[in-house]
C-alpha positions as CSV (number, residue, x, y, z in Angstrom):
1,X,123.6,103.7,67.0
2,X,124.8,107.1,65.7
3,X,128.9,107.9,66.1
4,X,129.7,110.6,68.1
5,X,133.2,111.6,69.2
6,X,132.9,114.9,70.9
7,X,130.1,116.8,73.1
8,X,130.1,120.1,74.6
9,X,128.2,120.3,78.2
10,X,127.7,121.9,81.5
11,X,128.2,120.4,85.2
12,X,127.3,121.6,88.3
13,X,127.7,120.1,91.6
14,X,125.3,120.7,94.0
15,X,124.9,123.8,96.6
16,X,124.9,122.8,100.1
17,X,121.9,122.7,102.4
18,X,121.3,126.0,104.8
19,X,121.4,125.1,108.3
20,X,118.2,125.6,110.8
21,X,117.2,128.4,113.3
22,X,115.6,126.0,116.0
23,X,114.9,125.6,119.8
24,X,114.1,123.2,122.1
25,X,110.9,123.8,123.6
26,X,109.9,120.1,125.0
27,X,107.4,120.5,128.1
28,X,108.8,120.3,131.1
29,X,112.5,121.5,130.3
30,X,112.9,124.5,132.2
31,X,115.8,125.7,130.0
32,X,115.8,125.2,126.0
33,X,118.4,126.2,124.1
34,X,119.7,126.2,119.9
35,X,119.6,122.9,118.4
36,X,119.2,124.2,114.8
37,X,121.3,121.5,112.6
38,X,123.7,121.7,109.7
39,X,122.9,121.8,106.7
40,X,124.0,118.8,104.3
41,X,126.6,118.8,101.5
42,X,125.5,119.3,98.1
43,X,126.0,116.3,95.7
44,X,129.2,115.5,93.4
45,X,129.8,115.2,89.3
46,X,131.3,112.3,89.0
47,X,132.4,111.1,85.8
48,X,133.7,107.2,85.3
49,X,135.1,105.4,82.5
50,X,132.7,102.3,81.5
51,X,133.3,98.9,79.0
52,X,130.7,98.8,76.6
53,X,130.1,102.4,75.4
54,X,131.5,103.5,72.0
55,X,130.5,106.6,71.3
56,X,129.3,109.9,73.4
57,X,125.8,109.6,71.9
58,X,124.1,109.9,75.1
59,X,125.6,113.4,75.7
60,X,124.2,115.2,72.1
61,X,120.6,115.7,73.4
62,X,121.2,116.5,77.0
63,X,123.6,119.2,78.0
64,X,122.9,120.0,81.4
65,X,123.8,117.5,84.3
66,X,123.1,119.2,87.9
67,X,124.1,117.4,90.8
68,X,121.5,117.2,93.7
69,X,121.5,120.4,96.6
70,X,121.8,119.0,100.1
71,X,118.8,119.3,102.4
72,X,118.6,121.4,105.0
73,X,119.3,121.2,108.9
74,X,116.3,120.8,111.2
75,X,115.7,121.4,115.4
76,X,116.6,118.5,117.4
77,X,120.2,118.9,116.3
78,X,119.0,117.0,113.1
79,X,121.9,117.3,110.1
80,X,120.7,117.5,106.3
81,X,121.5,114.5,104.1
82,X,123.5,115.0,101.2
83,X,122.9,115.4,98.0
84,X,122.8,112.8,95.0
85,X,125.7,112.7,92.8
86,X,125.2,112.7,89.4
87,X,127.1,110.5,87.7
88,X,128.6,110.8,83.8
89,X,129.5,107.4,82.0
90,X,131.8,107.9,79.5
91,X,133.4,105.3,76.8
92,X,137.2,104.2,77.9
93,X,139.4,106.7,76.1
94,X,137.2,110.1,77.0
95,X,138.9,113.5,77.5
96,X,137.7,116.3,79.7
97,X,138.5,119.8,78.0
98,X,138.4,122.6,79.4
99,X,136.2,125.3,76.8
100,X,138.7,126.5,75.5
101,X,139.3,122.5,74.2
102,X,143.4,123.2,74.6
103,X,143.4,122.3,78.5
104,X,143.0,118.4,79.0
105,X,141.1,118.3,82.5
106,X,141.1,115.0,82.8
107,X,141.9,111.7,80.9
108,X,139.8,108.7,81.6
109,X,142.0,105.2,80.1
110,X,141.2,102.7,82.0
111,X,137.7,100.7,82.2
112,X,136.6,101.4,86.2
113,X,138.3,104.4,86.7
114,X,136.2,106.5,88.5
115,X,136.8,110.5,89.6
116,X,134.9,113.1,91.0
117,X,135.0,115.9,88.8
118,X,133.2,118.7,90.3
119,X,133.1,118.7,94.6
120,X,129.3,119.5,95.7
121,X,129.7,122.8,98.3
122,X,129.3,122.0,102.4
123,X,126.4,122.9,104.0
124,X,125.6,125.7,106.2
125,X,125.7,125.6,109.8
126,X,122.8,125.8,112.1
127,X,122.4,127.7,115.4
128,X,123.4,125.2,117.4
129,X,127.2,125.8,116.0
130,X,127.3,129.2,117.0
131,X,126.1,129.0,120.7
132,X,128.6,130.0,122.8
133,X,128.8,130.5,127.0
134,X,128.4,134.4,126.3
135,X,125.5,133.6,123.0
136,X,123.4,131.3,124.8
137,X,120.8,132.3,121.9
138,X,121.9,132.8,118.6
139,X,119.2,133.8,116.2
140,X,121.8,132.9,112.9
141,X,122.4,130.1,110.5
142,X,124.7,129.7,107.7
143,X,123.2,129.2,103.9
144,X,125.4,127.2,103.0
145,X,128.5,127.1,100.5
146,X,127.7,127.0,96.7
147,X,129.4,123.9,94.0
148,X,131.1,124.4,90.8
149,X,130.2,125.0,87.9
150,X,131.7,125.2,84.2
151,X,131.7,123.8,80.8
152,X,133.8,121.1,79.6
153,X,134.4,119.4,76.2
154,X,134.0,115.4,76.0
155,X,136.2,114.1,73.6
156,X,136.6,110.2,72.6
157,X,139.6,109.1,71.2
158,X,139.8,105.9,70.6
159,X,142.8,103.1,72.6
160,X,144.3,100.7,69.5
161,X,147.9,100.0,69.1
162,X,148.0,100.7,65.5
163,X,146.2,103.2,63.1
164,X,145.1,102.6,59.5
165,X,145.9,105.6,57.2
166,X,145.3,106.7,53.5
167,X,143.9,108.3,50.8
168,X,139.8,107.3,50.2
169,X,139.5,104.2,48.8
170,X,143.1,102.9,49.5
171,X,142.1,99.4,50.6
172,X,141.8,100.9,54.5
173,X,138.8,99.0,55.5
174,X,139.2,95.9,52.9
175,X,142.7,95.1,55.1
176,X,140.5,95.8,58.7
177,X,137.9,92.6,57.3
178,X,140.6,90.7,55.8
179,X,143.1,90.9,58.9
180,X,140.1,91.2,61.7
181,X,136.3,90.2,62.5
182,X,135.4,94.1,62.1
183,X,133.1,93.9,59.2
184,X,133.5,97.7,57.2
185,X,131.3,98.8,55.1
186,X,133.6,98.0,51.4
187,X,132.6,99.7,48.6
188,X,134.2,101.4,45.2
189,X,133.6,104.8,45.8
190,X,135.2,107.5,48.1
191,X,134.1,107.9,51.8
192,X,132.1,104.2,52.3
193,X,134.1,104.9,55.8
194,X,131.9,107.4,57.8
195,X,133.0,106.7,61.3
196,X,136.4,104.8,62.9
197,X,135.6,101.2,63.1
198,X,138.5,98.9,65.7
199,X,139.5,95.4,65.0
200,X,141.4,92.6,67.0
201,X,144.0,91.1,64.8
202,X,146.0,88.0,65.5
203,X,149.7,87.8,64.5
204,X,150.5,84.4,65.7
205,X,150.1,84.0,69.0
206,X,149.2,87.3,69.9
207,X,146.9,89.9,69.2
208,X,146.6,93.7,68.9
209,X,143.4,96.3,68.1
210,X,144.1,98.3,64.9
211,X,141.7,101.4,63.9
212,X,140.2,102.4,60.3
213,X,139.4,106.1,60.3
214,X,137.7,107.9,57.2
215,X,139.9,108.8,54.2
216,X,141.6,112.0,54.2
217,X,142.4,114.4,51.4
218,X,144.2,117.0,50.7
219,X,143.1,120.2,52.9
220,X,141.3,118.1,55.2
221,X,142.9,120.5,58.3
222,X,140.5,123.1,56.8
223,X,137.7,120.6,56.7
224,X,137.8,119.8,53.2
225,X,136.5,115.9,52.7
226,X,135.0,114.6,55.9
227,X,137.7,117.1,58.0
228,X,140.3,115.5,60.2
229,X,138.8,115.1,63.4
230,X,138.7,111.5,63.3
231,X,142.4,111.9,63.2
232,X,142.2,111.9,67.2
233,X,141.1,108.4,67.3
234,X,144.9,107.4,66.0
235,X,146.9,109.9,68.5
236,X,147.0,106.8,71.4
237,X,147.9,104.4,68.5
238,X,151.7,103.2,69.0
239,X,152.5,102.8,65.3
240,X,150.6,104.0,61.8
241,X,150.5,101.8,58.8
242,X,149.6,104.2,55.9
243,X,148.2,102.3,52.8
244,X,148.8,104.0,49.6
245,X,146.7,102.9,46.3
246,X,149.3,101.2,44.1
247,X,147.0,101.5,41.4
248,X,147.3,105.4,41.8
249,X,149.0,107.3,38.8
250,X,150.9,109.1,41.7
251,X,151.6,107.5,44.4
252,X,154.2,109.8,45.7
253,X,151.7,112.4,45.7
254,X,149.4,110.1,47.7
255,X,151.9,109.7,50.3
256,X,153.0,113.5,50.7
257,X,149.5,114.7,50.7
258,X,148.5,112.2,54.1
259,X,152.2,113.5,55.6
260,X,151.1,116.7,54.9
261,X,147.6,116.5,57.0
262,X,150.0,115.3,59.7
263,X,151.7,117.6,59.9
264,X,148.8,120.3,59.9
265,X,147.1,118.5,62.3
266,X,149.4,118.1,65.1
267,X,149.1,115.6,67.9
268,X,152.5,114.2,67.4
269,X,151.7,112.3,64.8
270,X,153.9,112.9,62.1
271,X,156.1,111.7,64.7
272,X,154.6,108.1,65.1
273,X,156.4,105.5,63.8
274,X,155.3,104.7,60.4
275,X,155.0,101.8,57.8
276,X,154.2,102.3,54.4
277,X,152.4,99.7,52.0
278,X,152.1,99.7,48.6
279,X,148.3,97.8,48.1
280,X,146.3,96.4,45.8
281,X,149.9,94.9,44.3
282,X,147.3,92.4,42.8
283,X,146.2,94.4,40.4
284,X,149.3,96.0,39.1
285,X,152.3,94.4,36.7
286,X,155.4,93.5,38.6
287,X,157.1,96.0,36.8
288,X,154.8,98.5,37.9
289,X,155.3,97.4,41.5
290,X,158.8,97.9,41.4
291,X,158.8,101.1,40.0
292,X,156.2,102.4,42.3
293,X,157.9,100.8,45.3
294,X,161.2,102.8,44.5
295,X,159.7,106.1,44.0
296,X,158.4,106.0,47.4
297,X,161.2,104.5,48.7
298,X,162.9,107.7,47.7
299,X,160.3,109.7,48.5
300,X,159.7,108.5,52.4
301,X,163.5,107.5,52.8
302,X,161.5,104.3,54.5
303,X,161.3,100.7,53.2
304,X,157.9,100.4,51.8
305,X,156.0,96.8,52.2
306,X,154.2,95.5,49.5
307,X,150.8,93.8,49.9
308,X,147.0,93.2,48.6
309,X,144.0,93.1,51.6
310,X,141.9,91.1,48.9
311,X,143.9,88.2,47.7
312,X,146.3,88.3,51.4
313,X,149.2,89.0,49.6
314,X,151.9,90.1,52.1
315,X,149.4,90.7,54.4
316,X,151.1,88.8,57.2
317,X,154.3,90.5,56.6
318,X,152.8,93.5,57.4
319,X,151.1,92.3,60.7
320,X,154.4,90.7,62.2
321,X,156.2,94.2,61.9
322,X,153.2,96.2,63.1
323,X,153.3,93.6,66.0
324,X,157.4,94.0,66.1
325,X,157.1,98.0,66.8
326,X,154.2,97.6,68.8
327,X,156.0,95.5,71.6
328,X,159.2,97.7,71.3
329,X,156.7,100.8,71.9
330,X,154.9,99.0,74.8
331,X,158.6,98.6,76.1
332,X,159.9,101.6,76.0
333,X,156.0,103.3,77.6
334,X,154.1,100.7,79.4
335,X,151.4,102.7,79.9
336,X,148.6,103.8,78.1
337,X,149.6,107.0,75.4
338,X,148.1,109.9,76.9
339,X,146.7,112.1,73.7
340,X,147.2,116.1,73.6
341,X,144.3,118.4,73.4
342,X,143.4,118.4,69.5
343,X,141.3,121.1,68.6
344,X,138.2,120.1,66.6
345,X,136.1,122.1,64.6
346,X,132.8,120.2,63.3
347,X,131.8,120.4,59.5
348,X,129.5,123.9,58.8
349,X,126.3,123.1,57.3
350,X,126.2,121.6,53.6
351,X,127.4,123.7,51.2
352,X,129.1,126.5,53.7
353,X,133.2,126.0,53.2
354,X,135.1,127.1,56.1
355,X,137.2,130.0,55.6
356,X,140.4,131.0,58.8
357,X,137.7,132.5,60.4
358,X,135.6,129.8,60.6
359,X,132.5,132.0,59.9
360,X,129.6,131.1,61.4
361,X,130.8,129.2,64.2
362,X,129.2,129.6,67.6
363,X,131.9,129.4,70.7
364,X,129.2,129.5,73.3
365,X,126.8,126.5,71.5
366,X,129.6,124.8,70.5
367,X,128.1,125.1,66.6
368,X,127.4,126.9,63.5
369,X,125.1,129.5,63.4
370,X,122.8,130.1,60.0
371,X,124.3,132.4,57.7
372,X,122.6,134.2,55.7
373,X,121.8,133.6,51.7
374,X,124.3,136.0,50.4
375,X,126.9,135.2,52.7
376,X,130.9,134.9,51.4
377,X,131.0,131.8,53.3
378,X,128.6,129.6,51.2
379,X,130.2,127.4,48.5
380,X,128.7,127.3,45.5
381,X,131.6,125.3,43.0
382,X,132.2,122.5,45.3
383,X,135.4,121.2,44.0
384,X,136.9,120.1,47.1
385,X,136.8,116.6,46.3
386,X,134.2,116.0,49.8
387,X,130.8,114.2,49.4
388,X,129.0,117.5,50.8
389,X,125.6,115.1,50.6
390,X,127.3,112.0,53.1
391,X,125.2,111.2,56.6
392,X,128.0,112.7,58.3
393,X,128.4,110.9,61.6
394,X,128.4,113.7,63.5
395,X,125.9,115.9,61.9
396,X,122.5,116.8,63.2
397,X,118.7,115.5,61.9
398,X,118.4,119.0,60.2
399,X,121.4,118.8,58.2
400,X,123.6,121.5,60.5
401,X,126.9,120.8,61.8
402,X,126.7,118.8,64.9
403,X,127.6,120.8,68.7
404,X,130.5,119.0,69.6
């Protein structure tokens, strides 16, 4: 099943029923009178939280849920039923944005939790309510009231207690198979990771769910690489572990360039605590482990934790201190971490860099609009380090950036 993290679509509850212009006019009643009834309410948009959905899929090919009008009123003082709601199930973890995607609506983190978004409108009133001792025959009835209507953003970001963070190819997904039953794609080139993948791990007698999101570069806030939307998927995370290539020639410069992306990004991340590990220590010389261990040791100002995913080395370590801030976080906020609104551009087309602007980009769609051949906006040296030619997880059958 295809990953999908965000969607852009439109609700509408439904209108409410008119009410009826009717009379009694049974034989032998000498007097009849207004028995015209209400109209019914007009169905809900409800929108409920659900185990066992991952992704928002199911919301990339249809846009538009409507919600059911309410029938209308009929003689013999006979009310309209309402209208069928129309329900939205959504993965545990799902934002509602407003369109603007910087008003969180609503924030669904609990499995169950169910909320009705969008009220259906009443229905109208038939004849019958507006006879009076002086309007013995009233000839009115109401329409009814209209629903609500408006766009909304669905975003997913993932619940895990920690988040895995690096560089591409920094041993991210080898320490989510060796610490977890998650089973990563591993590979030795850049970007094997296309979409977050969550693992249980077990630090003695207890466990805790850690996320793997796609590498980052440097200038993935401006969409370089694969971008940094996945970043959302670690804002509910209690503590970060960033992994850091020990077999880097910099590694200091591995380390400022995922602060830096941070930072750009927002979300309070930066702010998260943080460990750092040095991996892959199997393959380097002790010497060259304690040289690289110091340098970011000066660098962070942090103790940095050395360790290998593939032959376990200090592996373990590191899981009983993620586990050690986890429970002091959990202390401190019970409660699930309610994520900010992150705004998230999609990747343009392949080929088309994305400029302050953002040229080509579509507000009302919610995604990029063809540009033409000679356009600025198309990159022809593609040195940004990305794999321009990846299956994207969020991009479209015909190559364009995916709406939402």
């Amino acid at each position: 099943m295809k990953f999908l993290d965000q969607a852009k679509v439109f609700l509408k509850s439904g209108d409410g029923g008119p009410g009826a212009i009717a009379f009694r006019r049974e034989k032998f009643i000498e007097f009849g009178g207004p028995d015209g009834g209400n109209g019914g309410r007009g169905g809900d948009v409800v929108i409920e939280a659900v185990n066992g959905l991952n992704t928002l899929i199911d919301y990339r090919y249809k846009q538009h849920f409507k919600a059911q009008r309410g029938n209308h009123g009929m003689g013999s003082n006979r009310n309209g039923a309402k209208g069928t709601d129309v329900v939205l199930r959504v993965p545990v973890g799902t934002q509602i944005l407003d369109e603007d995607q910087e008003t969180v609506l609503l924030d669904l983190t609990e499995a169950g939790q169910r909320v009705t978004f969008l009220k259906g409108g009443d229905g109208g009133f038939g004849n019958a309510y507006y006879k009076t001792p002086t309007n013995r025959a009233p000839r009115k009835a109401h329409p009814g009231w209209p629903g609500e209507e408006r766009w909304v953003w669905l975003r997913l970001k993932l619940i895990a207690d920690a988040g895995l963070l690096g560089l591409p190819n920094a041993g991210k997904s080898t320490f989510l198979a060796a610490t977890t039953a998650a089973k990563p794609k591993i590979a030795d080139y850049p970007f094997t990771t296309l979409a977050p993948n969550l693992g249980v791990v077990r630090a003695g007698e207890e466990e805790f769910v850690i996320a793997d999101i796609p590498g980052l570069i440097e200038g993935a806030h401006e969409g370089h690489g694969l971008g940094d939307r996945f970043l959302g998927h670690v804002e509910r995370t209690r503590v970060l572990l960033h992994l850091i290539d020990g077999t880097a020639d910099d590694v200091v410069h591995s380390y400022t360039t995922i602060r830096n992306e941070l930072t750009a990004y927002g979300g309070n991340l930066a702010d998260k605590p943080e460990i750092i590990g040095l991996n892959k220590a199997d393959a380097l010389l002790d010497e060259e482990v304690a040289e690289k261990k110091a340098a970011l040791e000066e660098a962070s100002g942090a103790e940095v934790m050395v360790l290998s995913g593939a032959t376990g080395q200090g592996v373990q370590a590191v899981l009983y201190r993620l586990l050690t801030l986890i429970k002091q976080s959990k202390e401190e906020e019970p409660d699930v971490i309610h994520a900010p609104a992150t705004r998230s551009i999609p990747r343009p087309p392949v080929g088309q860099k994305i400029d302050d602007e953002y040229a080509g980009w579509n507000e009302e769609t919610g995604e990029y609009d063809p540009l033409p051949a000679d356009s600025d906006a198309w990159d022809d040296d593609d040195d940004d380090g990305g794999d321009d030619g990846d299956d994207d997880s969020d991009d479209s059958d015909n190559g364009r950036g995916a709406r939402g």
